[in-house]
N, C-alpha and C positions, 0 to 999 in steps of 0.2 A: 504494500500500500504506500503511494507515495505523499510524502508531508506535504506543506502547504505553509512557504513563508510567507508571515503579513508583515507589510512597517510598520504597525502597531505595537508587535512583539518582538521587535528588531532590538537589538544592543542599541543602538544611537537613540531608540524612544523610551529606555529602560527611564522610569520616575524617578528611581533610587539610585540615579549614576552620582548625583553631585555627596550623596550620604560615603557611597561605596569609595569615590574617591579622596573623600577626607578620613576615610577607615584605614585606606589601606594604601601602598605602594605603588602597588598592581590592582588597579580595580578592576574587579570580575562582574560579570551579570550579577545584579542581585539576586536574593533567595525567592522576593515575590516573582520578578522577570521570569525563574525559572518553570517558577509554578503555575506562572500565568500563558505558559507556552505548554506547559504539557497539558492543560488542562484545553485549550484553543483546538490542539492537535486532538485530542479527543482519542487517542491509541497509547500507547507503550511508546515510550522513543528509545532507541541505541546510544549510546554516549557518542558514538560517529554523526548520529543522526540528529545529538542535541551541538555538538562543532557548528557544523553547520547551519544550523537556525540560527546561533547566537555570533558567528564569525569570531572561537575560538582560532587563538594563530595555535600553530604546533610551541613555541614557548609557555604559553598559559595551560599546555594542557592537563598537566601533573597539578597544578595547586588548583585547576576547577576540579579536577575530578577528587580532590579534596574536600572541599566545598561539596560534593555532589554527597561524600561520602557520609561527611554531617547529617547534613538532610538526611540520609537516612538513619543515620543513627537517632535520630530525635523522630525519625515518625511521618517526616513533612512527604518524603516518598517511598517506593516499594521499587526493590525490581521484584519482575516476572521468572520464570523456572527458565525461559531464554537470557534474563538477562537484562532485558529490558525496560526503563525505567517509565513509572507513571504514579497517578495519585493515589494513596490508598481507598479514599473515598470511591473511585471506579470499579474497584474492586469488591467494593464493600466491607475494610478490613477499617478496625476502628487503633489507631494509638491513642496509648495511655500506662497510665505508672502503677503498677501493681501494691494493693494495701493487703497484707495479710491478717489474719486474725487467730489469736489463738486457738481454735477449734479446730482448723488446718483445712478452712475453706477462706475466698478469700475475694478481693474485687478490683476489676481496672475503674481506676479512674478516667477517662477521657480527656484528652488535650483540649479539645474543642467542646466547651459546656455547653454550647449553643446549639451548634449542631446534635450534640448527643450529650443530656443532660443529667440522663438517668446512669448512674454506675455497673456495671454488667460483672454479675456474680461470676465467681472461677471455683468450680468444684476442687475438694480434694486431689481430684486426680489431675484437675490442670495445675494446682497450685504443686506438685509435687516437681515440677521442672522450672519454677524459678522461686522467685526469692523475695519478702516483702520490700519494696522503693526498686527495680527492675523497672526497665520497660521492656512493652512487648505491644505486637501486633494481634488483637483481637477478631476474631471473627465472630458476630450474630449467632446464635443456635438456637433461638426460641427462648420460651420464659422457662423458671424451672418451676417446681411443686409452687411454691409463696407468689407465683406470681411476677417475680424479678428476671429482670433481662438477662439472661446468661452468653456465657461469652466461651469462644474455644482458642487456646491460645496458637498463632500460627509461626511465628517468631519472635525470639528474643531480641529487641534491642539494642540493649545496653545492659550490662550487670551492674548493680549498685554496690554491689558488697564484696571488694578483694580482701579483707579481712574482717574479722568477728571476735569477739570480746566472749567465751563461754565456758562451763566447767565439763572437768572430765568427768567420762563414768567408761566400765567396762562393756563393752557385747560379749558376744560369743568367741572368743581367745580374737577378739580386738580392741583396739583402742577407740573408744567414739568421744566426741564434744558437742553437747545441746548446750545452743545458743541463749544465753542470757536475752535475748530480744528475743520474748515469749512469740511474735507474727514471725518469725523466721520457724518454721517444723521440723524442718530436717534437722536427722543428725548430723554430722562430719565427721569422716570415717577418716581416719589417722593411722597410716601403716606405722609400723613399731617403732621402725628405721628412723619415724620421724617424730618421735613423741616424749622426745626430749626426755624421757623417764620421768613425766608428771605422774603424781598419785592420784591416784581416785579423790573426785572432788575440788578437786585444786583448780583455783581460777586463770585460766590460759590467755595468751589469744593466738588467733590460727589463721595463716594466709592460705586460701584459698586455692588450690592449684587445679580442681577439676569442677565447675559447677555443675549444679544439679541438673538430672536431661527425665524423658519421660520412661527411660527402663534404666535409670543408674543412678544414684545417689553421693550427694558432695562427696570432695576428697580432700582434703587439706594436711598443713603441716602443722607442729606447735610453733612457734617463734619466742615464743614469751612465757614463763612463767609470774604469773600476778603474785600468785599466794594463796593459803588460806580462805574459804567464803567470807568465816568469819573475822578476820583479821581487821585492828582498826584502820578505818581509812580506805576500806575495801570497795563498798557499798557505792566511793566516788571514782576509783578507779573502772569500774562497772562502768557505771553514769557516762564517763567522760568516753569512753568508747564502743559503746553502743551507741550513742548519737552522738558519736562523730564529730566532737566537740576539740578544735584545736585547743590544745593544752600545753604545749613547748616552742616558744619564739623562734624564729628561724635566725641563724647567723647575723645575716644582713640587718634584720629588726635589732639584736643588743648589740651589734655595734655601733645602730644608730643612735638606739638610748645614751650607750656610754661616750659617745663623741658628742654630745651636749653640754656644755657648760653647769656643773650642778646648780649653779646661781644665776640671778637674771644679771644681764650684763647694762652697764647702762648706756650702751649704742643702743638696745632694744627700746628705750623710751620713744626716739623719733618717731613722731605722727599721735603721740596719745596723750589722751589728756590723764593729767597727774593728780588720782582721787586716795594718797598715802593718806592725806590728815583727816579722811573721812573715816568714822568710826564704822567702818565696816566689820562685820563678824558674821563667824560661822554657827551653826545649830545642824549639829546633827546627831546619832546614837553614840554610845559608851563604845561601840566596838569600831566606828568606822573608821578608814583610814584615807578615802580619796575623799577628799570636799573637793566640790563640784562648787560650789556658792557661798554667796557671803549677802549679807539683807543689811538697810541702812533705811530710819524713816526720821523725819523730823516734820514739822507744822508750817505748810508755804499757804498765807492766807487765807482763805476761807476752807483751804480745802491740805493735804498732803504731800510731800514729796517720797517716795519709795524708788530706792535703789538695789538695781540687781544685779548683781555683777558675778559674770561665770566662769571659771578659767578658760583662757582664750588656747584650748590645744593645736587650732589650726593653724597656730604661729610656729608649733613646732612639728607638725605632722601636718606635711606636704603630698597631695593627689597626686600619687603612684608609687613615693617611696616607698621605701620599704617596711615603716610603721605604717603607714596606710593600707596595706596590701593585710598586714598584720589584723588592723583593726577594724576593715571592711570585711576577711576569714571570719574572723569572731563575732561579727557584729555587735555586741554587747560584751559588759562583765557576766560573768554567771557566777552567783553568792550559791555558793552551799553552805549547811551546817557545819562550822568552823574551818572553811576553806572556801577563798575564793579563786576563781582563774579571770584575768583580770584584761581588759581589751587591751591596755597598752603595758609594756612591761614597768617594774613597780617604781625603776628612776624617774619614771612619767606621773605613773596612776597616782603614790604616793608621795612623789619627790615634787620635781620642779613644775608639775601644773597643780597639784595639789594645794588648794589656800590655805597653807599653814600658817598658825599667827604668828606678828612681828618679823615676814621676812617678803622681798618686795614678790611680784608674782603680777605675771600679764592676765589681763581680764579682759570678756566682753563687758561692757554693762547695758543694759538697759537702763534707762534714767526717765521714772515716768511722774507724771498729776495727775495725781486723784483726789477730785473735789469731794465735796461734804458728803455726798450718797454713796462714795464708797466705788464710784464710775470713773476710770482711767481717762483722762482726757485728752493728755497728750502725751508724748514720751518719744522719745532718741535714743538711736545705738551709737554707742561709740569706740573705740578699743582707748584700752587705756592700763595706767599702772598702778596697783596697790596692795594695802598691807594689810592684813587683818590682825584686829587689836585684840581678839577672845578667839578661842575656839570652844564654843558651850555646847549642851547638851540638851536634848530634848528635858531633860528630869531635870536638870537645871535649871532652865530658864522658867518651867513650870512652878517648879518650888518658888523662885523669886518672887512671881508675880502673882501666887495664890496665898506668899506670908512674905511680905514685904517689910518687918520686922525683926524676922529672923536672922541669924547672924550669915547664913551666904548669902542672903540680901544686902545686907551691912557690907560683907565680904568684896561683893560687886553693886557699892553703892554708886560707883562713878559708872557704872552702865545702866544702872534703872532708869533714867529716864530714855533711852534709847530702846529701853525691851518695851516700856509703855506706849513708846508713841508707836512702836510697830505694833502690838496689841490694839492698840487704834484701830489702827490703819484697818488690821485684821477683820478688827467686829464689823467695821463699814463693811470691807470684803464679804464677807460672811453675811448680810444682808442681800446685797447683790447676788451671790449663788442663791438663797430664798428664791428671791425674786422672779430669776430665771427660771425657773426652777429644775436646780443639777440635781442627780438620783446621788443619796446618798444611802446604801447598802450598811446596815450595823452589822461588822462581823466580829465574831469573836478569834483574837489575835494570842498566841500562843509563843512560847521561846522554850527550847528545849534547853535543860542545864545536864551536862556531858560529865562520865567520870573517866579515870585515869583511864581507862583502855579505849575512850572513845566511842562508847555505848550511853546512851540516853540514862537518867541517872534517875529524872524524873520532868513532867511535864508540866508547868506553871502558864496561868493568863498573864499577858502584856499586856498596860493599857495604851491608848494613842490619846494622848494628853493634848489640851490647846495647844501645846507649842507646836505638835506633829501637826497640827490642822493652821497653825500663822506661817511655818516655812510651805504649806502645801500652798495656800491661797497666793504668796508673794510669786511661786513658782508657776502657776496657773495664769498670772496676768502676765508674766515675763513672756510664758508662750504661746496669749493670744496675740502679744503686741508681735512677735515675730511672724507670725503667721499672715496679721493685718500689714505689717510691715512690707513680705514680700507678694503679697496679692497686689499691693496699692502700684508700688511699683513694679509688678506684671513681670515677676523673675521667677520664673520655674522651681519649685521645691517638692519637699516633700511634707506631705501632712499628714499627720494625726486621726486618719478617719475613722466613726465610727458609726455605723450606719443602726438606723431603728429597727426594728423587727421585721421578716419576711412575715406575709400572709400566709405561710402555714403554721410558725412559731407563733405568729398572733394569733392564728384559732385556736392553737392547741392549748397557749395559753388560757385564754377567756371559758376554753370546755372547762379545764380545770381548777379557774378561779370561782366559776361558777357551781360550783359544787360546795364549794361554801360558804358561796352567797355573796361572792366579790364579782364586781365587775371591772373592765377596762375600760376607758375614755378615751376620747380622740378619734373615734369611727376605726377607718383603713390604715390612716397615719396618723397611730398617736404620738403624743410629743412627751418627751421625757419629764413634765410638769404632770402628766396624767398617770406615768409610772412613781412618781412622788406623791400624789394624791392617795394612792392605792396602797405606798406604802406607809403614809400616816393612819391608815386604819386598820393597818393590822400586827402593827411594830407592838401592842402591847397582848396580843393573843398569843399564849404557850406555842401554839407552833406559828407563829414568826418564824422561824428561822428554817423552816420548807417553804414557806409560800414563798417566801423572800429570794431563796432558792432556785426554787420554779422560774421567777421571775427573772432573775438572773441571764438562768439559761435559755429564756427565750428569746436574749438580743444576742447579735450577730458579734463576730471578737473582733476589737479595736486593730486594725493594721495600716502602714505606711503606704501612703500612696501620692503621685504625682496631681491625680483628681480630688479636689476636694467636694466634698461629699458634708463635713461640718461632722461635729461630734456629738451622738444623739442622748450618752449618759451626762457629758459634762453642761449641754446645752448649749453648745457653741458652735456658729455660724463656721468657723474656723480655726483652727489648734494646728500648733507643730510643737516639737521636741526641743527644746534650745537649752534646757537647763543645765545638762547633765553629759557634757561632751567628754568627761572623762571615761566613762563606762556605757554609752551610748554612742555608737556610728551614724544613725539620723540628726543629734543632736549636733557634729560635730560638721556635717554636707550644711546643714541650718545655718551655720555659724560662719560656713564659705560664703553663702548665698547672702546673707546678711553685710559680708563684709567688702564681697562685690558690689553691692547696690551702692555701699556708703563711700566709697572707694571710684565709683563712676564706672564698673566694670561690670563683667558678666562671668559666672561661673556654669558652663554649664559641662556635664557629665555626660555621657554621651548616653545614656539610657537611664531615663529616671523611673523609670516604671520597673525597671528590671532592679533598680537600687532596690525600689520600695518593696518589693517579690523578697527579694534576698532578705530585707531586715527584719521583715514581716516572719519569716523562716527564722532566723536564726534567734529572733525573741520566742518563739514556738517552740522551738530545740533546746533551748536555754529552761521553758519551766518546765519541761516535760523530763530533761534530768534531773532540775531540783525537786518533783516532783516521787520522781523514783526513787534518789535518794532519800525523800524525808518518810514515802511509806516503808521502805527496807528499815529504816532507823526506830519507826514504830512498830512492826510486825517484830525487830529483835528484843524492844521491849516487852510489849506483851505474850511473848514464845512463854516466861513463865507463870505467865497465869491464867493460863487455861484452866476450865472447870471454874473459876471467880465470877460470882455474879455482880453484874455492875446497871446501876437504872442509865436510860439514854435520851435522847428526843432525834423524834425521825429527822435526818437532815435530806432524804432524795429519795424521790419513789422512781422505780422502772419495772421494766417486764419481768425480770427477774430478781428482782427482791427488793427490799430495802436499806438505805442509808442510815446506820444510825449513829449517832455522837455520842459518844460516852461523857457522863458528866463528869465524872471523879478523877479517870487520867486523861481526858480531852484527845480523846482520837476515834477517829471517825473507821466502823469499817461495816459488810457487808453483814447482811442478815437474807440468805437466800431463798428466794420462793419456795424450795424444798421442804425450809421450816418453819413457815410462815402456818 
């Protein structure tokens, strides 16, 4: 069959030539040009047959057909049993990324929601040839028993998983390893030769050297002995490599750290303005060690002035070094229970961006007016230099200002009127969220206290005292103004979204509020004032804290995105990240883009959507290990009290059991339909 070239889909008409040649050296047809050719052609094309359409030279032909190879490894195309390449869609073959489940069935996601919205079940037996986070080529096979799209898998991909974090155990005169990431099923069969002589039990990890296929199961080797299950410090070694959590700095990263001057030097002052003699100070817990911020308010006329000032990390991590590469890997800090792994190495995280008192230190600030109601009215960015005169404590500052009599009152009598007029500032703030009306969730907040070996000792309430709630509000206005800042001047960011509830989360909500006798406001789209309503009447009924729950999880989860969309819990037209650039990656892109505007420039990244994907991920991947970790840490707790009877309040109902919270050691776990 012979093709059919149009100058529509010619190289010289490609839309994407002027992107392609700022990408690259050699710019090639883009990925849409290619797609928009084979799909025109309405056949299979030869790679001979795609030269030709696109007036590949014979020099270009090795790095397209690179590029070709991409695309298929992501999905965008198939070849045929000839060889030949076309859409998956033609064929009726679905890409998408496989989610396994503990039960050892399992589901493709689809690339394309739009197209194909619904998830396509993978039985046992398809899920026995790849691997949970794989991609694969799906094919349609009907619904199965439930109803659900089922899917049959035709090729692999891409494998996700070249190594695995898991414990030993014996087979039958072999050596196998079940993987600690319960949606992974298989074993890993470990010839002897390679198994390092771990003991039964002992925490491994294992490079991969045969994956899984539909008549043969993984093969790998040991590489590592972990230790111990139970060993302390184990529970994060876990954590940190089953999700793939970078955890050791690359060369290039500490040497950049240690070629910084520990001190601010003062050639760094040029361009900023000099905020030393402002009584700036930090507030934050007993254990921290990066400040991120420093708060400052005094009385300008009718109305406030509040200053916010952040450490300015973009001064010293530069978009593409080698701390940037570091810190966009990580995207965040990740705090576990007495360990953290930290986005910049600690010469940074603690050292020279850290606002420690009494030493100078580069800042962004915000510098804003807030009139008498408590409503921001104007405010400026600026970079600038300064020194923080306290470093206090949430439990500090709270004791000061609730017995301002007492002796560490006395102690920091030359700072009481600066915590007052931020308390000010605060209650106005604190009116204005009212107003709005932000969802404020009462959770009950817990701290584990640790004994020598590292095991949970016993489990104590936290409270979140005013002071947690006057640096929350100072930081909340800091990142609407950044947010109004670069909307105004129309400079690409990334924002804070957080979108209101789908229309089936909103029905399924209102079935089940109305069961006992609650309703929701707002019609289709309610507004998060109507989730506030709802929750002032039921914050004093014993189970509050399921409905509350419920309620929770019927809005959609906060993520980065280039679109703003407005934040539907905090009530705001517009939010971004700007606080926290020590331990935040969006906080830190905020903080370029802020510093372009003010600077007369442009920062742009070459994909902001792909930034906001990425950081969106790796805050995702960030609580779902400290998440694991702190049930492993609780599950070693209570291993000795089994048989203990203990009263609870339901905290989460589902198909299969319920949620409940214990009241006496404050941990939540499952009560299974079984025993219901």
């Amino acid at each position: 069959m012979s093709i059919k070239k149009s100058k529509h889909s010619s190289r010289e008409n490609d839309p994407y030539a002027k992107r392609e040649a700022a990408q690259y050296e050699t710019p090639l047809p883009s990925r849409e040009l290619i797609l928009q050719i084979l799909s025109d052609q309405g056949i299979p094309l030869s790679i001979d047959q795609l030269y030709v359409l696109l007036d590949i030279h014979s020099d270009e032909r090795e790095i397209f057909s690179r590029r070709l190879n991409a695309m298929e490894r992501e999905g965008q195309i198939i070849r045929n049993r000839k060889g030949a390449l076309c859409l998956p869609e033609k064929i009726h073959l679905i890409p998408g990324v496989v989610f396994g489940h503990p039960d050892g069935f399992g589901f493709l996601v689809p690339d394309d929601k739009v197209k194909h919205p619904e998830d396509l079940f993978l039985g046992p037996r398809e899920m026995a040839q790849v691997m949970h986070g794989d991609r694969a080529m799906v094919r349609m096979a009907g619904l199965d028993r439930k109803g659900r799209p089922e899917g049959k898998i035709v090729e692999v991909l891409e494998r996700a998983n070249k190594t695995l974090v898991g414990r030993v155990m014996r087979g039958q005169g072999v050596t196998i390893v079940a993987a600690e990431d319960k949606r992974i099923n298989q074993d890993i069969l470990i010839p002897y030769h390679l198994d390092m002589d771990a003991k039964v039990g002992q925490v491994v990890m294992v490079e991969l050297t045969e994956q899984p296929s539909s008549h043969a199961m993984p093969m790998g080797k040991i590489v590592q002995i972990l230790g111990n299950y139970a060993d302390s410090g184990m529970e994060i070694e876990i954590a940190l490599r089953k999700h793939k959590l970078p955890y050791e700095f690359s060369p290039q990263a500490i040497h950049q750290a240690e070629s910084i001057p520990k001190t601010v030097q003062p050639a760094d002052y040029k361009g900023r303005i000099d905020v030393r003699d402002l009584p700036l100070i930090t507030i934050d817990g007993e254990t921290a060690r990066d400040f991120d911020d420093a708060v400052f308010a005094e009385p300008q006329g009718k109305g406030w002035r509040l200053v916010v000032a952040i450490a300015d990390v973009s001064f010293y991590v530069k978009p593409g070094d080698a701390l940037d590469k570091e810190a966009f890997d990580r995207g965040n800090s990740v705090y576990f229970p007495r360990r953290v792994i930290p986005m910049l190495p600690e010469a940074l995280s603690n050292g020279l961006c850290s606002l420690n008192p009494d030493v100078e230190r580069m800042c962004m600030v915000c510098d804003m007016q807030v009139d008498s109601l408590g409503v921001v009215k104007q405010y400026k960015f600026y970079p600038s230099v300064m020194r923080s005169k306290a470093r206090m404590t949430y439990t500090k500052v709270y004791d000061i200002l609730q017995n301002p009599e007492d002796d560490l009152a006395k102690e920091y009598a030359w700072l009481m009127p600066h915590l007052q007029h931020l308390y000010s500032v605060y209650q106005l703030m604190l009116k204005q969220r009212e107003k709005r009306g932000a969802i404020e969730f009462e959770s009950s907040e817990t701290m584990m206290m640790f004994n020598e070996n590292g095991k949970i000792d016993k489990i104590v309430p936290s409270t979140r005292n005013e002071a947690h709630k006057l640096i929350e509000e100072c930081m909340l206005a800091a990142n609407v103004c950044a947010a109004e800042f670069l909307m105004k001047h129309e400079h690409a960011a990334l924002y804070r979204v957080h979108e209101g509830p789908t229309t089936e989360k909103l029905e399924a909500l209102r079935l089940f509020m109305g069961e006992f006798g609650f309703g929701v406001g707002g019609g289709e789209k309610p507004h998060a004032k109507d989730y506030g309503k709802l929750m002032a009447r039921i914050k004093e009924r014993p189970d509050a804290q399921l409905l509350q729950t419920v309620m929770l999880r019927s809005m959609q989860q906060a993520v980065y995105s280039p679109d703003n969309v407005g934040h539907f819990g905090l009530a705001y037209d517009a939010y971004a990240h700007f606080t926290s650039p020590i331990r935040r990656y969006p906080d830190l892109l905020i903080h370029r883009a802020i510093k372009a505007v003010v600077s007369g420039e442009k920062y742009n990244p070459k994909d902001w959507h792909g930034l906001g994907a990425h950081c969106s991920m790796t805050e995702r991947r960030a609580d779902d290990a400290t998440r694991d970790v702190t049930n492993w840490l609780k599950c070693f707790y209570m291993q000795d009290k089994i048989g203990e009877v203990f009263e609870g309040t339901v905290a989460g109902v589902t198909s299969f059991g319920l949620f409940v919270a214990l009241d006496e050691v404050y941990v939540e776990g499952l009560l299974h339909v079984t025993e219901l």
